[in-house]
PADOSE-576727 format. One record per residue (C-alpha): z, x, y; residue in three letters. Coordinates in steps of 0.5 Angstrom, whole numbers. Each point is the difference from the previous one (the first is absolute). Example, Ala and Ser with C-alpha at 12.3 -4.5 7.8 and 13.67 -1.06 7.14 Angstrom:
<nodes>
{{16 25 -9} 'ALA'},
{{-2 2 7} 'SER'},
</nodes>
This chain:
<nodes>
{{-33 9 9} 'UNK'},
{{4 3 -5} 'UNK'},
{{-2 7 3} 'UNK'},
{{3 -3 7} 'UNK'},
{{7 -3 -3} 'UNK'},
{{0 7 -4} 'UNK'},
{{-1 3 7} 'UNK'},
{{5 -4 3} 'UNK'},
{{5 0 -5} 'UNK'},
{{1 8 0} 'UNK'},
{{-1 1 7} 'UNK'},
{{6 -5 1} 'UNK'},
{{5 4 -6} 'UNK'},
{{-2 6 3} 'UNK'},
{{2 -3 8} 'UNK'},
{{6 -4 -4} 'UNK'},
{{2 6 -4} 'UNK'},
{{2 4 6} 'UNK'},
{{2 -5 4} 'UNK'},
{{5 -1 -5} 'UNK'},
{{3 7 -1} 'UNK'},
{{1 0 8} 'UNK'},
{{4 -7 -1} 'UNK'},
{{4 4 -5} 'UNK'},
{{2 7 4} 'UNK'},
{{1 -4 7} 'UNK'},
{{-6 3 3} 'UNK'},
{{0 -4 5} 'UNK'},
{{5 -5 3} 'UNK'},
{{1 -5 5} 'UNK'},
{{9 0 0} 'UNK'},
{{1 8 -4} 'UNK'},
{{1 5 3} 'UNK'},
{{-8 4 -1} 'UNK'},
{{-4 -4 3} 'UNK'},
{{-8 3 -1} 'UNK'},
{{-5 -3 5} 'UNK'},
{{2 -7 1} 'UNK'},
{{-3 -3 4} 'UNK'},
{{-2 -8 3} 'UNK'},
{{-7 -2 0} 'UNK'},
{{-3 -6 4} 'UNK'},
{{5 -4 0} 'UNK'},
{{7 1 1} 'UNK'},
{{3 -2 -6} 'UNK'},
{{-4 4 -5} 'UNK'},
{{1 7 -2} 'UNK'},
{{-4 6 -2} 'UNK'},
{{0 7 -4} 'UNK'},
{{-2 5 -3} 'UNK'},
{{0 -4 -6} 'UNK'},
{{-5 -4 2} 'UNK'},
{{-5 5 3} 'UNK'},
{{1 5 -7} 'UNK'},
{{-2 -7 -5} 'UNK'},
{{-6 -2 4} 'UNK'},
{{-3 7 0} 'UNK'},
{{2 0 -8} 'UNK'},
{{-5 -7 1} 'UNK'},
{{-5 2 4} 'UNK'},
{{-1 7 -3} 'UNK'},
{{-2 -3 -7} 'UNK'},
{{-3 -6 2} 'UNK'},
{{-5 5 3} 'UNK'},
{{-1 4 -5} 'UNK'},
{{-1 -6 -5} 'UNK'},
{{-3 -4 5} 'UNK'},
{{-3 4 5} 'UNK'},
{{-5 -4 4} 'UNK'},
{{5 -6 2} 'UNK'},
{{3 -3 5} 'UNK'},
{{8 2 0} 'UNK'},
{{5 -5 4} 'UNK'},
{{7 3 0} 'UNK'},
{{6 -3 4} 'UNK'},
{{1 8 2} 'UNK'},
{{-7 2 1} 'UNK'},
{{-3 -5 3} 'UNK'},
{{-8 -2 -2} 'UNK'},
{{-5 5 -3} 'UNK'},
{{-6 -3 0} 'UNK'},
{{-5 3 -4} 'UNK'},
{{-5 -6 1} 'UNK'},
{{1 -2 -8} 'UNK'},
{{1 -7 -2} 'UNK'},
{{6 2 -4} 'UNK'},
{{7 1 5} 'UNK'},
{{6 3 -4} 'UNK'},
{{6 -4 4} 'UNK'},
{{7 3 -1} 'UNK'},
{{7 0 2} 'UNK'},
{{2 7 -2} 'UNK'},
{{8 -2 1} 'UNK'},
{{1 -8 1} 'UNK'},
{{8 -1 1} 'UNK'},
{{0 6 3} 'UNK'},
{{7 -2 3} 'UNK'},
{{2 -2 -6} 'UNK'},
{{-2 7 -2} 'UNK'},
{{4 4 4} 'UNK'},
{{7 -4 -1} 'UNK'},
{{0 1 -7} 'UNK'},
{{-2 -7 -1} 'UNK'},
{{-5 0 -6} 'UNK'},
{{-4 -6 1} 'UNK'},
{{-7 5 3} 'UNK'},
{{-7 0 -2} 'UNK'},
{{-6 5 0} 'UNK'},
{{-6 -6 1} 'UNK'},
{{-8 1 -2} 'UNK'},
{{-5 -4 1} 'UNK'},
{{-7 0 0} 'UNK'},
{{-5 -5 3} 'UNK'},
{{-7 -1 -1} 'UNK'},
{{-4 -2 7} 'UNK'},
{{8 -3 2} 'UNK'},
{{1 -4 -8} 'UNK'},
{{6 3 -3} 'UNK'},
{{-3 2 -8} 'UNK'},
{{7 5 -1} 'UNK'},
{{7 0 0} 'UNK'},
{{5 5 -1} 'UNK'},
{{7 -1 2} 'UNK'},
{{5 6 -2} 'UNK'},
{{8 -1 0} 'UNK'},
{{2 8 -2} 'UNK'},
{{8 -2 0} 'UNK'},
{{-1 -7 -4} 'UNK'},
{{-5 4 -5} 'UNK'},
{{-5 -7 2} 'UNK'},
{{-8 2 0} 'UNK'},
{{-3 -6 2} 'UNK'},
{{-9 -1 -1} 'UNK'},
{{-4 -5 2} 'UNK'},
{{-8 0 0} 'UNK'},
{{-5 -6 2} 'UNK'},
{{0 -5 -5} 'UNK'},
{{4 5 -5} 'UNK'},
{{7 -4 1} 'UNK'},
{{7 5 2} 'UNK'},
{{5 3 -4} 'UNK'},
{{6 4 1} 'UNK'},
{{1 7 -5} 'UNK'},
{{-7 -3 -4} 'UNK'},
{{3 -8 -2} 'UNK'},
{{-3 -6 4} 'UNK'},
{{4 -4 5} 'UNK'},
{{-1 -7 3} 'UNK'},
{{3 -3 7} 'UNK'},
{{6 -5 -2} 'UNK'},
{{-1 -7 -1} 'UNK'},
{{5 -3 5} 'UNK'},
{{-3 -6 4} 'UNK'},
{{6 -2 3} 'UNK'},
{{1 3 7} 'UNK'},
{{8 -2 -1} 'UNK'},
{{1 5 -6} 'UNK'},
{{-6 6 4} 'UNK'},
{{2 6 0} 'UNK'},
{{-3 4 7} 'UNK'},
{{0 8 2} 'UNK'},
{{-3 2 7} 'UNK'},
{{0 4 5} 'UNK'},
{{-2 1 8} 'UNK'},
{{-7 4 -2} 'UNK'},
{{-2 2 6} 'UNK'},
{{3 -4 6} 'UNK'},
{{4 3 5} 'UNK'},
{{6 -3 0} 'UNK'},
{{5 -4 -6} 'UNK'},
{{0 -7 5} 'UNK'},
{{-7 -3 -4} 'UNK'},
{{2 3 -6} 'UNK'},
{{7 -4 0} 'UNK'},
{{-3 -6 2} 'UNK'},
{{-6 1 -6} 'UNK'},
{{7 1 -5} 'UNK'},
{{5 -5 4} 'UNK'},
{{-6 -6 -2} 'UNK'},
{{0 2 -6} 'UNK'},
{{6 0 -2} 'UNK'},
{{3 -6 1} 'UNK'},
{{-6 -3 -6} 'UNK'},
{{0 6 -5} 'UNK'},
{{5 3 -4} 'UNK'},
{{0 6 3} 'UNK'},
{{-3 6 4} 'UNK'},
{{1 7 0} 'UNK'},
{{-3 7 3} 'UNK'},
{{-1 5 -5} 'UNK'},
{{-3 5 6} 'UNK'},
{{-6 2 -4} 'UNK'},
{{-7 -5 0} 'UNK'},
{{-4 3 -5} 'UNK'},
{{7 -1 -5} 'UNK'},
{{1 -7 3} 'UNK'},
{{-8 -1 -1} 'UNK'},
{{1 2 -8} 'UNK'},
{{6 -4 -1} 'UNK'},
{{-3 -6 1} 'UNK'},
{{-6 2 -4} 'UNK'},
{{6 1 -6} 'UNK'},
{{3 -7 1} 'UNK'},
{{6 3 2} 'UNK'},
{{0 -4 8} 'UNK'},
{{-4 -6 1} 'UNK'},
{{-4 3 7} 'UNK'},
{{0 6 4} 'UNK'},
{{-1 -2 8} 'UNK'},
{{-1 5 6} 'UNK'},
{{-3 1 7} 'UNK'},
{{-5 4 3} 'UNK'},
{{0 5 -6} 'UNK'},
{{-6 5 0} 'UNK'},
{{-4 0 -7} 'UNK'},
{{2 7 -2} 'UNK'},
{{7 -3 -1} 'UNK'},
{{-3 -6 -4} 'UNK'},
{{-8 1 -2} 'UNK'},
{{3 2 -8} 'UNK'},
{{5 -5 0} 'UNK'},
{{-4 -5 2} 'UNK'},
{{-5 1 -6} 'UNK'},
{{5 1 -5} 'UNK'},
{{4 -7 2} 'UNK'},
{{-7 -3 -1} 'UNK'},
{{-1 3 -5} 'UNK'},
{{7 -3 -4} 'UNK'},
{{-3 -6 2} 'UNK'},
{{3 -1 8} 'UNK'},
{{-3 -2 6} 'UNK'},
{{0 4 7} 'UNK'},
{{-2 -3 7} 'UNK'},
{{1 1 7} 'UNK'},
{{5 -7 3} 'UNK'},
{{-5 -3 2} 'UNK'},
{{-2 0 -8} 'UNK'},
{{-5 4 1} 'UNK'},
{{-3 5 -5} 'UNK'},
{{3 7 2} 'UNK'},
{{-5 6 3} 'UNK'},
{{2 8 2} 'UNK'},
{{2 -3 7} 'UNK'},
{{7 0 1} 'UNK'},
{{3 -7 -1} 'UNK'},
{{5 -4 -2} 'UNK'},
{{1 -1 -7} 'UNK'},
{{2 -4 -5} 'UNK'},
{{0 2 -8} 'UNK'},
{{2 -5 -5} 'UNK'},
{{0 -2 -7} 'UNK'},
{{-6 -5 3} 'UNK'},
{{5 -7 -3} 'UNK'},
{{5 1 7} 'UNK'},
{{-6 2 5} 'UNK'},
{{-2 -6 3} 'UNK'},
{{8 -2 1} 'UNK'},
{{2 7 3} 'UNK'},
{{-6 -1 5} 'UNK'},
{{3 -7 1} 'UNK'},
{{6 2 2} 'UNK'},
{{-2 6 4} 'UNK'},
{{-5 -3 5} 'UNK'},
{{5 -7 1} 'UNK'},
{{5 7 2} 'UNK'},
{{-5 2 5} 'UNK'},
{{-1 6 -3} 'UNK'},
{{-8 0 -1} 'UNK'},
{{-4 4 5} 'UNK'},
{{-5 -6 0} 'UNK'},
{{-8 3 -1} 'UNK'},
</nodes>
C-alpha cells in the first residue's frame, strides 16, 4: 500500500501545485475581470473551470502510468472502468467555488478503493501547505505527524461544519443546521468537504455533516477520519458506501446525539 500512498501523494502535489499558481495569478475567476471557462455544473449553485479540468488530467495521467490497469473514478471524467478490483476516486479540485473567489479553503482529493473499501487516502490543501495521508489500518497524519479526532463528548460544547453536498436547493440544508444548531456550540460552512472531512480527522471540529454527497468528494476523507480514530454513517447509522448519501462524520463520542437531533428534526430520509 505504501506504493499507492506514494502515487497518490504525488499525484495530488502535481494537481495542488498547479492549482496553486493559477490561485495566486487569478486565472480564473467568479467577480474579476477574466473569467476563463467558468462554468455551472449540474446543480445551480456549483461552479467549474479550467481549473479542475487541468488538475484532473494532471491525476488520471500519472496514475495511468503508475497504475495502468485500474479503474479511475474522477468528479470530471467520469468512470473508467477497466474491470480492475482496484478504483482510484478523486476530486481533482473540491471547493471549486471557493477556488475561483480566492477563498483559500480547496483541495485535490485521492482515494483508492479495493473492491469499494477504501485503503488510501490523500488529501492536499496547496494554499495551507497541509498533505494529509491515510492508509487501511496505518493511522493518518498531517505534513508526517499523527492526528487523532477530538475528545468532545458534550454535544453543548460541539463544533460542527457542513455543507449541501448534493441537494438541489439550501431548504434541507438549513433545517439539517437549524436542528442543529440550537444544541451545539456551532456550525460552520468551510465550502470544501474533503477539508471539512480532515478537519474532523485532526480534533479541529467535532463532525462534519452533508447531504446527498458523491463519493469522489468524501471517499479519502472518510478513510482518513477513520483512521484518526472517527465514525462515519449514513442518518440512518448506517455504515457509508460509494452511493451518494447523506453523511455524517464524527469524532464518534458525539454520533449517536447528532443522529438524535437529526432525526427528532425530520431530516433523516428513513431507509
Amino acid at each position: 500500500m505504501q506504493y499507492f500512498a506514494d502515487t497518490a501523494v504525488e499525484a495530488a502535489t502535481l494537481a495542488g501545485k498547479h492549482l496553486l499558481s493559477n490561485f495566486r495569478n487569478h486565472h480564473a475567476s467568479v467577480y474579476g475581470a477574466d473569467v476563463l471557462s467558468v462554468g455551472n455544473r449540474s446543480l445551480s449553485k456549483e461552479v467549474t473551470s479550467s481549473n479542475d479540468h487541468e488538475a484532473d488530467e494532471i491525476i488520471i495521467d500519472l496514475i495511468k502510468l503508475h497504475c495502468p490497469d485500474h479503474n479511475i473514478l474522477t468528479e470530471e471524467t467520469g468512470l473508467v472502468d477497466n474491470g480492475s478490483r482496484y478504483t482510484w476516486i478523486i476530486d481533482p479540485l473540491d471547493g471549486s467555488s471557493n477556488f475561483l473567489n480566492h477563498n483559500p479553503f480547496f483541495a485535490v482529493s485521492i482515494c483508492l478503493a479495493y473492491d469499494n473499501e477504501p485503503i488510501t487516502g490523500v488529501i492536499f490543501s496547496p494554499f495551507i501547505e497541509e498533505m494529509v495521508v491515510a492508509r487501511k489500518d496505518q493511522g493518518a497524519t498531517i505534513n508526517g505527524r499523527p492526528v487523532h479526532v477530538s475528545e468532545t463528548s458534550d454535544l453543548a460544547k460541539t463544533y460542527v461544519v457542513g455543507c449541501p453536498g448534493g441537494e438541489k436547493n439550501n431548504i434541507r440544508f438549513a433545517e439539517m443546521e437549524y436542528a442543529l444548531h440550537q444544541q451545539i456550540k456551532d456550525f460552520r460552512k468551510i465550502g470544501s468537504a474533503a477539508v471539512e472531512c480532515y478537519m474532523v480527522a485532526a480534533g479541529r471540529v467535532d463532525a462534519f455533516t452533508t447531504l446527498s454527497i458523491s463519493a469522489w468528494d468524501v471517499a479519502a476523507g472518510v478513510l482518513i477520519a477513520r483512521e484518526a480514530g472517527g465514525k462515519v454513517s449514513d442518518f440512518n447509522g448506517n455504515p457509508w458506501t460509494l452511493e451518494a448519501t447523506d453523511l455524517i462524520v464524527s469524532n464518534g463520542l458525539v454520533h449517536e446525539s447528532i443522529l438524535a437531533e437529526l432525526d427528532s428534526a425530520g431530516v433523516v430520509k428513513k431507509a
